[in-house]
N, C-alpha and C positions, 0 to 999 in steps of 0.2 A: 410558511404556509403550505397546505397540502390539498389534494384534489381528491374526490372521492374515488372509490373502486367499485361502484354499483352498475353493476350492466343487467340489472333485474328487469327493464324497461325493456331490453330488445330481446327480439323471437332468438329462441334456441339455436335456428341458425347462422344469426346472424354474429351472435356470441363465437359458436365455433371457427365462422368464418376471422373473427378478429380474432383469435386466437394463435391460426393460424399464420395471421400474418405477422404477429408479434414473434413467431417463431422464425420464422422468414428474414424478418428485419436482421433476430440477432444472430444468425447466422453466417447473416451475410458480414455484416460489419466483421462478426471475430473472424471469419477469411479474410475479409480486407486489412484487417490490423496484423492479423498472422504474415502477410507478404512484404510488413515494410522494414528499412533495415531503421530506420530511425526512431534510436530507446521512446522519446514520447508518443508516437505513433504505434509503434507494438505493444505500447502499454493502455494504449488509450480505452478508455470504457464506455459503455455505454448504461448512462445513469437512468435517465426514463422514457418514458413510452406514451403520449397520454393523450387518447382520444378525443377530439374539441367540435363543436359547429353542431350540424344537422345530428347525427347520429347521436350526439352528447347530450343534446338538447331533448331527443324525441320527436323534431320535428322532420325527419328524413322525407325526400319523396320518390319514386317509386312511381314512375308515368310513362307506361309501356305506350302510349297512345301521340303523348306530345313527346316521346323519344327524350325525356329527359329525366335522368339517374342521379339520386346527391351521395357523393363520395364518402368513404370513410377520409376522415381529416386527424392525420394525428401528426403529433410534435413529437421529434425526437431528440433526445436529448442529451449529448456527450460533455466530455469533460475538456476538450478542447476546441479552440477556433479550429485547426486546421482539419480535423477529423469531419467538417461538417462540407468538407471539397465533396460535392455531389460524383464529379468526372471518376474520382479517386477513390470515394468508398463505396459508392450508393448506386451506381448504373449498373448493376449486375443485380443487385435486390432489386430494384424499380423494375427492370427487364423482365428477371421470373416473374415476377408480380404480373407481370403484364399480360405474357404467355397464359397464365393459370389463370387471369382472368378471359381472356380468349376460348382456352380449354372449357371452362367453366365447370369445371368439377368440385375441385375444394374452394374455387372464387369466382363469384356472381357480381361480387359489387366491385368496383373501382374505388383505387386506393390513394390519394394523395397526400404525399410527404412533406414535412418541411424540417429542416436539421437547424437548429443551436445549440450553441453552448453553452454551459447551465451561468457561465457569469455574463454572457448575453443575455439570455434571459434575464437573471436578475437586475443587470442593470437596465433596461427599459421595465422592469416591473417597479423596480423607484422613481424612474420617467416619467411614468404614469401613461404608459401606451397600453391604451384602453384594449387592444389586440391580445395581450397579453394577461391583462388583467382577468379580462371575459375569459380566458382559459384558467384561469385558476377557480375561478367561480361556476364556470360550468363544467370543465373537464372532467372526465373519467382516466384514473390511472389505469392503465395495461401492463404497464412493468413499471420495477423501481428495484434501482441499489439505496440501500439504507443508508442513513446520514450526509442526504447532499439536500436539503430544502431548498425550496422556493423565498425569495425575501420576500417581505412585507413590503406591498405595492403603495407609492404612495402619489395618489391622486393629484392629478392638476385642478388649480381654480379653476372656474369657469372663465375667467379674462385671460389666463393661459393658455386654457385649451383653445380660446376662439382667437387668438394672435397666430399659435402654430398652423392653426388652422387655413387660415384664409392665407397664411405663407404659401403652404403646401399647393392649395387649390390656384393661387395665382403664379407660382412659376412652373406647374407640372401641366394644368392643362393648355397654357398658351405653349409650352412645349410641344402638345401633342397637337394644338392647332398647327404650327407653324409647322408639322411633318406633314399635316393634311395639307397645308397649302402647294410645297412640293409636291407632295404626290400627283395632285392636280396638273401643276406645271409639268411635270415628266408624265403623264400620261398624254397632254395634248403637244409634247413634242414627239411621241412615240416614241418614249423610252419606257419599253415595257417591266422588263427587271430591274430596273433603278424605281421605278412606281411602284413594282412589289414590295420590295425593301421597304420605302417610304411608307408605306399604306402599314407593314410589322410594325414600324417603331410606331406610328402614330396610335395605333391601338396598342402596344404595350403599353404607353405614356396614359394612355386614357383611364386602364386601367388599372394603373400606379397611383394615379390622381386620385381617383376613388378609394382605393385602399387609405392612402396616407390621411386623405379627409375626413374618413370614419372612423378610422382605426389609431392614425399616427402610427402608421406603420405600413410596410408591404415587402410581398415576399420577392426573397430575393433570386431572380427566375426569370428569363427572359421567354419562357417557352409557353406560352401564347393558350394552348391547351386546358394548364394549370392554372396559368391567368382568368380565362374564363369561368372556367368550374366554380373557382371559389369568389367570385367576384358576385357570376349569377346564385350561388348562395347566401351572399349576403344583400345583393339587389335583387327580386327576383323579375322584377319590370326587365332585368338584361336579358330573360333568359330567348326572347323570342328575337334577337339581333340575329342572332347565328343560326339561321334553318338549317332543318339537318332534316327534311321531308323527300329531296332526292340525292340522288347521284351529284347530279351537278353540283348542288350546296355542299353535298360535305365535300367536293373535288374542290372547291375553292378555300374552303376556309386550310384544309392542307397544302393549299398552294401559298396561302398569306402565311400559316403559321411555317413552314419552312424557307419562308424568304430572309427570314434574318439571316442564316449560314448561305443557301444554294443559288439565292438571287444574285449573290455576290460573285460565290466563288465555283459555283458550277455549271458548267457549259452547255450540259443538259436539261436546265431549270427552262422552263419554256411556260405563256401564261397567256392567254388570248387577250384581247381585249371586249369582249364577253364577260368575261373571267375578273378582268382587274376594273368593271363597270361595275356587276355586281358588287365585287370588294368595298369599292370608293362607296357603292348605298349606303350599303348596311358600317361602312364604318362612320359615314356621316349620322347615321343612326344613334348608335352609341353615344358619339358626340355629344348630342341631345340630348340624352336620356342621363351620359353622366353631367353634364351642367346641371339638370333637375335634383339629380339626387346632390349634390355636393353642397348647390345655391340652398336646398333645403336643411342641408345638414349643419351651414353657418347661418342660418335664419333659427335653429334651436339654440344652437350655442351663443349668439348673440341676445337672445330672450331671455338665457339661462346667466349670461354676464352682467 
């Protein structure tokens, strides 16, 4: 199966701007594959390109007011597992990426990546990981090497999707309760950096939950950021968890989203307890909100079975 290549829906420069970054991407990877000595890695290619979510869709949003921007989302897509190590190919494209949007010359909007490999892909598109699916149905291609197709997706029953389903949602979110409960406990014995930590994974988990319930699937990524963005693009009820109205809110949510590495292993990670009160709110927050969305999401598929 194939995706279409119609970017006629968005403004002129919004087009240039993905243009760009489609330049960007393959640049980067053919220096990354140019430095390795290992034949499949020097050889490795890069097959497609293909824009998916808000901007694919047309319903992008753009709210200079409630300070919230919906990402360009695209899937890239190589010819091998190992080419899709983010550390190894990809953090030097993400980086520019980042800078140029900073700069804001040639990039205004923010970019979010996600890498597989085209027999990952296809095998969750036999799956029937509706993630995947929706990307062949709504995506726009950006680039493509000829002769590597997409398989033919083939759908779960309704009694299979609402099995996987309620798996997913019952050992992902009582995972992310059970960090909130620590975090709790390690905040009232005053262990601040260990509560950090705790307070990370229980919102990665929150947000894994949600993915894999809607989608059967989530992306693989522990950086919190990324988690967000496209989480609150597919819930948009998420999007008011994370103030981002002062200083302080956005000084916290960078204090949770690098406690996975610095809470641990950095000596300078420091976090008041203001700071990690806040945190615990607003991640009890979420909590709430993904139990609604998820209990709603096996409340269709159980109607649908």
């Amino acid at each position: 199966m194939t995706v279409n290549d119609d970017l006629s829906h968005l403004p002129e420069g919004k087009r240039a701007e993905l243009a760009h970054v489609v330049e960007v991407v393959r640049e980067g990877f053919a220096f990354a594959t140019a430095q390795r000595s290992q034949p499949h890695l020097r050889a490795g290619k890069l097959l497609k390109i293909v824009l998916f979510g808000s901007y694919a869709r047309g319903d992008w949003v753009e709210d200079p007011v409630g300070r919230y921007f919906s990402d360009y989302d695209l899937l890239v897509v190589v010819n091998h597992d190992d080419l899709t190590d983010v550390a190894e190919f990809w953090e030097k494209t993400e980086g520019r990426l980042l800078v140029e949007l900073s700069e804001g010359k040639v990039l205004r909007t923010p970019v979010s990546l996600i890498y597989h490999s085209l027999d990952d892909v296809n095998d969750k598109l036999r799956l029937g990981r509706y993630f995947f699916m929706d990307i062949l149905r709504e995506g726009i291609v950006l680039f493509e090497e000829p002769g590597h197709p997409f398989a033919e997706p083939k759908p779960l029953s309704p009694a299979q999707a609402l099995e996987e389903t309620r798996e997913y949602f019952e050992e992902w979110f009582e995972s992310a309760d059970d960090f909130l409960e620590s975090a709790s406990d390690a905040i009232a014995k005053g262990k601040a950096k260990l509560a950090a930590f705790l307070l990370h994974q229980a919102t990665e988990r929150y947000y894994h939950c949600l993915f894999l319930v809607r989608t059967l699937y989530s992306p693989k990524t522990h950086k919190l950021s990324r988690l967000r963005d496209m989480a609150e693009e597919m819930e948009p009820s998420l999007r008011g968890v994370w103030l981002r109205d002062t200083r302080f809110q956005k000084r916290c949510f960078s204090l949770l989203r690098d406690a996975y590495v610095k809470a641990r292993y950095s000596r300078s990670y420091l976090i008041t307890a203001e700071q990690l009160d806040w945190i615990a709110e607003r991640v009890a927050i979420l909590q709430t909100l993904v139990r609604a969305a998820c209990e709603s999401r096996i409340e269709t598929l159980a109607r649908a079975a």
